[in-house]
C-alpha positions in Angstrom: 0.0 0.0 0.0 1.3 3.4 -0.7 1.6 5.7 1.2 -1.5 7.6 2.1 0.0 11.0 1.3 -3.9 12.5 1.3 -4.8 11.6 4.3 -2.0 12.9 6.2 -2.4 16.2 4.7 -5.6 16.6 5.6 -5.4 14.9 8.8 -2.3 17.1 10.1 -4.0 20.0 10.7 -6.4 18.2 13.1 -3.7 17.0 15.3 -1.8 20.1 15.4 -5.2 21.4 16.8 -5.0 18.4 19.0 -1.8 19.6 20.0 -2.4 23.3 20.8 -5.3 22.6 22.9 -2.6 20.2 25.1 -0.6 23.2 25.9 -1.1 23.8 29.9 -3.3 27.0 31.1 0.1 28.6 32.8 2.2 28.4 29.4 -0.4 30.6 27.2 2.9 32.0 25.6 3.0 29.0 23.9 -0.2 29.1 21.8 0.9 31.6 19.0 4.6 30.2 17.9 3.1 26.5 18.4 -0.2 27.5 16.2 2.4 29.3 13.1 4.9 26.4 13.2 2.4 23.9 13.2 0.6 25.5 10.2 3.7 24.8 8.0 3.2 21.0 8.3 0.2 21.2 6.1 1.9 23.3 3.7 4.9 21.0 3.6 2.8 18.1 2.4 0.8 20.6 0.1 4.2 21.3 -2.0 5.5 17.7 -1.8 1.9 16.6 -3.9 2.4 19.7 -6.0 6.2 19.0 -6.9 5.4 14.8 -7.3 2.0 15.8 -9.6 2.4 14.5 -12.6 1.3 17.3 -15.3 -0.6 16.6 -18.1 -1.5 12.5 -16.4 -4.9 12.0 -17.1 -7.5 11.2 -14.0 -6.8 11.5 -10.4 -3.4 11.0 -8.9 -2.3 10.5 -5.1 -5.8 8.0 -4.7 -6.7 6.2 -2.2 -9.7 4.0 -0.9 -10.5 2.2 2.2 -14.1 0.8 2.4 -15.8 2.1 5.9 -19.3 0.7 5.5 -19.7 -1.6 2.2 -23.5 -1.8 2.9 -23.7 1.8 1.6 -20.6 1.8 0.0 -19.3 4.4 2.1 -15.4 4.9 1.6 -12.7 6.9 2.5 -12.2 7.8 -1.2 -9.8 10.7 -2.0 -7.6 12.0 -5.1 -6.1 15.1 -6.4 -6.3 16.5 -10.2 -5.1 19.8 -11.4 -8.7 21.4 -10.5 -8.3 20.8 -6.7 -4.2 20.4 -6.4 -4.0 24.8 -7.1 -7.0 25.1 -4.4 -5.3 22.5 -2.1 -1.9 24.9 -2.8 -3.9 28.5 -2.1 -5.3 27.1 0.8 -1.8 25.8 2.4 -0.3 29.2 2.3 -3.2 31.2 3.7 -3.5 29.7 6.7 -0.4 30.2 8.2 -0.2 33.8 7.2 -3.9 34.2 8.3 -2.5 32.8 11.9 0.7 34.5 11.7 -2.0 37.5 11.4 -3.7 36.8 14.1 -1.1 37.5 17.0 -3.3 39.9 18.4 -6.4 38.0 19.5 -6.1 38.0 23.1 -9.4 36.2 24.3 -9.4 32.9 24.8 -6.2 32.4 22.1 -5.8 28.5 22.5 -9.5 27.8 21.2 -9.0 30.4 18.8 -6.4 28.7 17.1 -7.9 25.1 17.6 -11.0 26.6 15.5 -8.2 27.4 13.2 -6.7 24.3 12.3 -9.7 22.5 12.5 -11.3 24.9 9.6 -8.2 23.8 7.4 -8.9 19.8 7.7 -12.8 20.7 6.5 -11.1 22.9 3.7 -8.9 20.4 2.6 -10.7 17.8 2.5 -13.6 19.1 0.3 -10.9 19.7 -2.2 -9.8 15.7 -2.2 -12.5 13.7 -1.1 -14.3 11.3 -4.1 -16.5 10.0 -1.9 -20.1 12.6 -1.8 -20.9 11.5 1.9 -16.9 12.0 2.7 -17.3 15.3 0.7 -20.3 16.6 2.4 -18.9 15.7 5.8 -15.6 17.8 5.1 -18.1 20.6 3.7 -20.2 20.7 7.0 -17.1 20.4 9.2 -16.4 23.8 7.9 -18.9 25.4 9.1 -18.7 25.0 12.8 -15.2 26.5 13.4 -16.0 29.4 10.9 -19.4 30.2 13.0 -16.9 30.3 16.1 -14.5 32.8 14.4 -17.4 34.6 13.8 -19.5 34.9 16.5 -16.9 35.2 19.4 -13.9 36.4 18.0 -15.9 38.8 15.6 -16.9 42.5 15.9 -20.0 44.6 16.0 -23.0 42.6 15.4 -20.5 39.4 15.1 -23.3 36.7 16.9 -26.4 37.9 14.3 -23.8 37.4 10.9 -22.2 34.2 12.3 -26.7 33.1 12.6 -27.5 34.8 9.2 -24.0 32.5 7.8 -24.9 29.2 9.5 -29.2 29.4 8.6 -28.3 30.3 4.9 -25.1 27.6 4.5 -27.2 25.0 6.8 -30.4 25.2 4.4 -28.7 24.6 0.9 -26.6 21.8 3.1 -29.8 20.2 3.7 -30.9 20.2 -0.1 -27.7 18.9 -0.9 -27.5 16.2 1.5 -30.9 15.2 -0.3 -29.5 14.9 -3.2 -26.8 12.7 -2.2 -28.6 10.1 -0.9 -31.4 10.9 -3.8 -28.0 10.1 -5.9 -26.7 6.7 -3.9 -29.9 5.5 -4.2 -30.0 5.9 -8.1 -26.3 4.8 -8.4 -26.0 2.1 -5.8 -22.9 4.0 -5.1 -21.7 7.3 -3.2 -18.2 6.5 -5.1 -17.8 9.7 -7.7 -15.6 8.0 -10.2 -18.9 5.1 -10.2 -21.2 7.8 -10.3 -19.5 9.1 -13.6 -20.8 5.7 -15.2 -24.4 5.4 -14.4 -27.0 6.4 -16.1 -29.2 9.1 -14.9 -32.1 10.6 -16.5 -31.8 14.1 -17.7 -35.2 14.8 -15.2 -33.2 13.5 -12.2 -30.1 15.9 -13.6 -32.2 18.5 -13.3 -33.6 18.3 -9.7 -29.7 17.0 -8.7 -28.5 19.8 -10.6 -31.1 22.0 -8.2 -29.8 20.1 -5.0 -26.2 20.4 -5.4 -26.6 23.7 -7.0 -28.2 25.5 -4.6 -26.3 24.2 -1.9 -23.1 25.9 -4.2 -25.0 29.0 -4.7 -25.6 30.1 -1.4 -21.8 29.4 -0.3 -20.4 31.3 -3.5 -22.7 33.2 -3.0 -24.4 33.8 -6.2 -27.0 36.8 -6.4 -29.6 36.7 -4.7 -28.2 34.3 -2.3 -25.4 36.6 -1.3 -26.8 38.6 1.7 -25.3 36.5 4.5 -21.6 37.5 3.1 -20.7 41.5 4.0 -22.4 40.9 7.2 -19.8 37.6 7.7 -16.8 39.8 6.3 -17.8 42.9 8.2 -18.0 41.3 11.4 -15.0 38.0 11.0 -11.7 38.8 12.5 -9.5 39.6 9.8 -7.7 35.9 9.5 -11.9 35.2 9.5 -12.3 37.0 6.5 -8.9 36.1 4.8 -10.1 32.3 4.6 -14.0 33.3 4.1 -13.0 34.9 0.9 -10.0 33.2 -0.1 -10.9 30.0 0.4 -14.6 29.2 2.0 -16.3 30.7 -0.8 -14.1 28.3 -3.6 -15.9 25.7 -2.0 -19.2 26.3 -4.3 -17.4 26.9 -7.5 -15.3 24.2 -7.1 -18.3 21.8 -6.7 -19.9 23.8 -9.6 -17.0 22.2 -11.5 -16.4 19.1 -9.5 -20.9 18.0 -9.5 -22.7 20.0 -11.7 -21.0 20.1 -14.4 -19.1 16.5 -14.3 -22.5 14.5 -12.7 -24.8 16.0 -14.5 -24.1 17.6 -17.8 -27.7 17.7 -19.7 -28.8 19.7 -16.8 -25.7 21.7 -16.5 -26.3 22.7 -20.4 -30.0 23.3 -19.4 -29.7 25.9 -17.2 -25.8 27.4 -17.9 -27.9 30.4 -19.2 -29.9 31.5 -16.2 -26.6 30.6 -13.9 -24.7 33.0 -16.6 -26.8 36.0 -16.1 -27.3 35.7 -12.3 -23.3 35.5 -12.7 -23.5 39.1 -14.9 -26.3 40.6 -12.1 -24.0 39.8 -9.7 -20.8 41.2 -11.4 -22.8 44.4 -11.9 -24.3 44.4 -8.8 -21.5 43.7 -6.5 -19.8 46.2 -7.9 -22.1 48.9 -7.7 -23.0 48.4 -4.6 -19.7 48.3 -3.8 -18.7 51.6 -5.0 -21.4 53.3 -2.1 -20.1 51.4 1.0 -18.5 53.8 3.6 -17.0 50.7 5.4 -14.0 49.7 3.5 -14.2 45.9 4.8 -17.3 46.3 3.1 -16.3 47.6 0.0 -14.3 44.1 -0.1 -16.8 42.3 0.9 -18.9 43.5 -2.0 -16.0 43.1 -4.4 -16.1 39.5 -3.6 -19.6 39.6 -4.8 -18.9 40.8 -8.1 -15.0 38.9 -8.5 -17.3 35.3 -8.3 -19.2 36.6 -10.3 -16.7 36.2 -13.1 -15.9 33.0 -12.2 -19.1 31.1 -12.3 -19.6 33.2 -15.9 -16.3 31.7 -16.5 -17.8 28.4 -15.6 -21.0 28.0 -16.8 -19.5 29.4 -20.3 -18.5 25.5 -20.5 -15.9 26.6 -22.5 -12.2 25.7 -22.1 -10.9 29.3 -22.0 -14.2 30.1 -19.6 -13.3 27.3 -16.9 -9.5 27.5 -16.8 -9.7 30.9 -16.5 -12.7 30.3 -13.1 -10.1 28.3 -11.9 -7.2 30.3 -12.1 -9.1 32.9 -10.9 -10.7 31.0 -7.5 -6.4 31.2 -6.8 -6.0 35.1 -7.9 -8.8 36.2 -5.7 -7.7 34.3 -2.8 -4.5 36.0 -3.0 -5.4 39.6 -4.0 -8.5 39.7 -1.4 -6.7 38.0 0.8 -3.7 40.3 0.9 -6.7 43.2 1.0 -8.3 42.1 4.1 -4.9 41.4 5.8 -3.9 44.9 5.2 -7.4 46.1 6.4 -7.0 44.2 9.4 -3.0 45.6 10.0 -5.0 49.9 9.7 -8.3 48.3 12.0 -5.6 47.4 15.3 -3.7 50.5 15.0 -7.0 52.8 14.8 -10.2 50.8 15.7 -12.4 52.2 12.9 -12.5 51.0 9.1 -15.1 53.7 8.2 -13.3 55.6 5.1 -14.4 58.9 6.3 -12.3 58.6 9.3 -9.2 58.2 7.5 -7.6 60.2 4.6 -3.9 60.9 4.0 -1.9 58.2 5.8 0.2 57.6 2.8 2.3 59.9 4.6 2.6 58.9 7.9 2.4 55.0 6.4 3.9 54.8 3.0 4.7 51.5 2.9 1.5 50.3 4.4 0.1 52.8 1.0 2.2 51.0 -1.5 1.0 47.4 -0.5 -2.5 48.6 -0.5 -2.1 50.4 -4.1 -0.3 47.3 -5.4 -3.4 44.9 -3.7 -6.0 47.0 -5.7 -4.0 46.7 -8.7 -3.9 43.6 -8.7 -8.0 43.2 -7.5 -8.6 45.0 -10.3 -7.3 42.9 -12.7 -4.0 45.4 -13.8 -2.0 43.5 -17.0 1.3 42.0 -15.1 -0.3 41.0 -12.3 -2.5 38.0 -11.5 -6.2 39.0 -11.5 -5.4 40.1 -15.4 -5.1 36.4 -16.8 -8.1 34.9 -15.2 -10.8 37.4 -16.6 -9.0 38.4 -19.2 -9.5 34.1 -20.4 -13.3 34.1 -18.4 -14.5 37.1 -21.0 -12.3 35.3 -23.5 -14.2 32.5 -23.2 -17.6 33.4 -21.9 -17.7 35.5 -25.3 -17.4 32.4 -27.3 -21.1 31.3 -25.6 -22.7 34.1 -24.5 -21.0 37.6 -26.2 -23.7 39.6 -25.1 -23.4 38.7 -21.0 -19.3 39.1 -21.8 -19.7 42.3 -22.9 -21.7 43.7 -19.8 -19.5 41.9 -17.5 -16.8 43.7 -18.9 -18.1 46.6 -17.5 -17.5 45.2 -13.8 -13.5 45.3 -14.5 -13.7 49.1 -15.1 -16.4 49.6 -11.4 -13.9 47.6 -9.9 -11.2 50.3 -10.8 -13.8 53.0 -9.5 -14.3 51.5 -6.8 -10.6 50.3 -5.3 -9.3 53.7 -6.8 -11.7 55.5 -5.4 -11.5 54.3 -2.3 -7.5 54.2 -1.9 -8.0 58.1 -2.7 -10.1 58.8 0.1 -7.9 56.7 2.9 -4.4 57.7 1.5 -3.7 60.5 -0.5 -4.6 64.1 0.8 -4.4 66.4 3.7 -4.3 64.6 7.3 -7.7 65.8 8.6 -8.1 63.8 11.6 -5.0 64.2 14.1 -5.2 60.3 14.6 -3.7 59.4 11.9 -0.9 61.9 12.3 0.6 59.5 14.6 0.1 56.3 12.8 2.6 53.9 12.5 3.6 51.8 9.2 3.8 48.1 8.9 6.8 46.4 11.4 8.8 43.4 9.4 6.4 40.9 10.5 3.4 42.6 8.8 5.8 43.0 5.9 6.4 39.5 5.9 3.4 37.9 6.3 2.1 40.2 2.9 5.3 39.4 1.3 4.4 36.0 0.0 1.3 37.2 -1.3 2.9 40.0 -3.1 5.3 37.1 -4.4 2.3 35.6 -5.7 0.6 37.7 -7.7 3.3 38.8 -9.3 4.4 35.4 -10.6 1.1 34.4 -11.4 0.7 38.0 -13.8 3.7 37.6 -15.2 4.3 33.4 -15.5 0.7 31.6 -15.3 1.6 28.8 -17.6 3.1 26.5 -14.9 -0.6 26.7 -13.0 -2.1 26.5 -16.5 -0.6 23.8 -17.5 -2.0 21.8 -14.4 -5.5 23.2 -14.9 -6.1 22.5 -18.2 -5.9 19.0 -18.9 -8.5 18.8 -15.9 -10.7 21.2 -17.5 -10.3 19.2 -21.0 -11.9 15.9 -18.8 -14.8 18.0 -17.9 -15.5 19.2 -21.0 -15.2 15.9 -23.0 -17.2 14.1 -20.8 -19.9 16.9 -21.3 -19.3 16.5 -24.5 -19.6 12.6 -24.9 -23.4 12.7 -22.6 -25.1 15.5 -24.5 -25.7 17.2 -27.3 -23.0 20.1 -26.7 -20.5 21.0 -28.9 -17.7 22.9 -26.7 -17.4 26.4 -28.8 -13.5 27.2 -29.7 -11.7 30.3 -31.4 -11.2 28.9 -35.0 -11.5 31.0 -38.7 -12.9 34.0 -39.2 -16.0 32.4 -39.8 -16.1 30.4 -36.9 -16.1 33.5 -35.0 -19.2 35.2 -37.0 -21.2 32.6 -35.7 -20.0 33.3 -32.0 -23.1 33.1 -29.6 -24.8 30.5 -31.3 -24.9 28.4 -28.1 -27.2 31.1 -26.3 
């Protein structure tokens, strides 16, 4: 038996938690460098699997399967393509900066980090399980440490958005869970790569398509099922909302990708045009919205609205341009927002407000802290060079090919994000000091600098070299596509002649 690589990633994280809460009540000391260095143990395992993957190897690699319950087939069934191996990556690095970030927190620190490490098993495992009752467990264990970081470590009205996150999350869970066992019981098999061979009727697809789908929506969230997410950001500690929008919220368009697309692709054709133009309302909408908030944890928060939308346009364009670039994209946003709300986080400690009206020309007393904010919304705004500018430019490249007309208004959320993030940046940092507060701010100390610094790394490598992390995407997306290809009817759009592209849109 090899060696079960999987399992001990995911599993790690769960015993450093076990570890942390063993530290004795008069060593509290110990919590935060115990917490950081045992948060590099995931990551270590994270970048052996992405050094040993195998690009361009068809199918799953690093599997393994132990039956648990062969009445119901249950199984400890995991695996790793290029899909969920960049995700697995993203989510590896920002946990230990998002801990490193949270030096801070000062009540109750131990459980604080146990809720920590316990919310990066859940996340990691969504991202490898093959197994739908193993995936939906990891999916639910997510939950319960996130509500915690939310409603006692949050601010404000932090116990109402940690309900609001759990009652929305909990009811598409529920319709989700139906569907699974709806699914094992048409299948004989809660196995995913079984599932791929059975035969489903394209009226089951659609009310499985409506199960999983809705469970997906609501943790995007897709419009109209956003409203429990700027409450959650508002009110998260800022390592909260660093995982809530880097990570958390990948968890529905990856199993956009991983489900509803892969399970059931007649239903996916079906209704790709309704999910396409909730994904332009919310682009729009997000970013409009965005542009009024006078909180600017907010005005991220909203942001993130608008940035997924792209990516399920991206997806649901069922194109290969459309879903490499989603995917790239989930990775881009983690680290651009990520860096965003880090940085919001480093200005909230030092002044206890993040009302924008309260701030205003602290690019002088804080010019590096204005520099890694400028470079952050440059690179949220999808700026050529840096990583945000590959993933849409390849989601409006290939969302064109299906559906011109929705790629052309979403275009118009890259230049509101601009107004937005620029606008904002202007009112915090450039200008007269008016409030004598910030006269006596103080910049970012090396480990602030350091914990942005890998992030800054990031995007910059990703603007300027995406091919290695294309190159492990795409022959994942290519699966997806020909197997939605070989069950229906669908004909995956490509850039060809000149006439080839007169026709564009025919697919709508």
């Amino acid at each position: 038996m090899s060696f079960p690589t999987l399992a001990v990633m995911v599993l790690l994280p769960t015993l450093a938690a076990l570890v942390v809460a063993l530290v004795p009540k008069r060593r509290p000391e110990l919590v935060y460098p115990l917490s950081l260095t045992l948060s590099f143990l995931p990551l270590a395992m994270v970048g052996y699997v992405l050094w040993e993957f195998e690009v361009g190897a068809p199918g799953y690699q690093f599997t393994q399967q132990v039956l648990w319950f062969e009445p119901l087939g249950i199984s400890w069934n995991v695996g790793v393509d290029g899909i969920s191996l960049l995700l697995l990556v993203l989510t590896a690095i920002l946990f230990p900066l998002s801990i490193a970030a949270s030096k801070s927190v000062a009540k109750n620190q131990k459980m604080y980090m146990v809720a920590m490490l316990l919310l990066e098993t859940g996340m990691l495992g969504v991202f490898v399980a093959l197994d739908l009752l193993l995936f939906f467990a990891f999916f639910e264990i997510t939950l319960v440490p996130m509500y915690l970081l939310i409603g006692i470590w949050g601010s404000g009205n932090r116990v109402y958005a940690a309900l609001k996150f759990v009652l929305y999350t909990a009811l598409g869970s529920a319709l989700m869970l139906t569907g699974i066992i709806w699914l094992g019981a048409i299948t004989g098999t809660f196995d995913f790569t079984q599932i791929l061979d059975a035969t489903i009727t394209p009226t089951q697809q659609a009310w499985l398509f409506l199960g999983f789908g809705i469970a997906f929506a609501v943790k995007v969230p897709i419009f109209p099922f956003h409203t429990w997410l700027p409450d959650a950001h508002t009110e998260a500690p800022t390592a909260g909302s660093v995982l809530l929008a880097g990570v958390l919220l990948k968890l529905g368009t990856y199993g956009f990708i991983r489900f509803n697309l892969t399970l059931f692709p007649d239903a996916a054709v079906r209704f790709a045009p309704w999910l396409a133009s909730l994904a332009v309302i919310g682009i729009i909408y997000g970013a409009a919205v965005a542009i009024v908030q006078p909180d600017v944890k907010r005005l991220v928060a909203y942001s993130s609205v608008s940035h997924l939308g792209f990516i399920i346009l991206g997806i649901f364009a069922m194109t290969s341009q459309g879903i490499t670039g989603g995917v790239i994209q989930m990775v881009n946003h983690g680290l651009s927002t990520g860096a965003l709300f880090l940085l919001v986080g480093m200005i909230y400690e030092r002044r206890h407000t993040r009302l924008i009206a309260d701030y205003g020309g602290i690019a002088k007393v804080m010019p590096v802290f204005a520099g890694l904010f400028l470079f952050s919304v440059f690179a949220s705004a999808g700026l050529p060079g840096l990583n945000g500018f590959i993933g849409e430019f390849k989601i409006l490249l290939g969302s064109y090919l299906r559906f011109p007309v929705a790629a052309v208004v979403a275009a118009g959320g890259v230049i509101l994000a601009a107004v937005y993030l620029l606008w904002a940046y202007e009112r915090v940092f450039t200008g007269p000091i008016v409030h004598k507060e910030n006269s006596k701010l103080i910049d970012l100390d090396r480990r602030e600098i350091l914990i942005i610094a890998p992030l800054v790394a990031l995007i910059v490598f990703l603007g300027v070299y995406p091919k290695p992390a294309l190159d492990r995407i795409e022959p994942a997306v290519e699966e997806v596509l020909e197997r939605i290809e070989q069950a229906t009817d669908y004909t995956v759009p490509e850039f060809g002649t000149p006439e080839d592209l007169a026709n564009v849109g025919g697919g709508q």
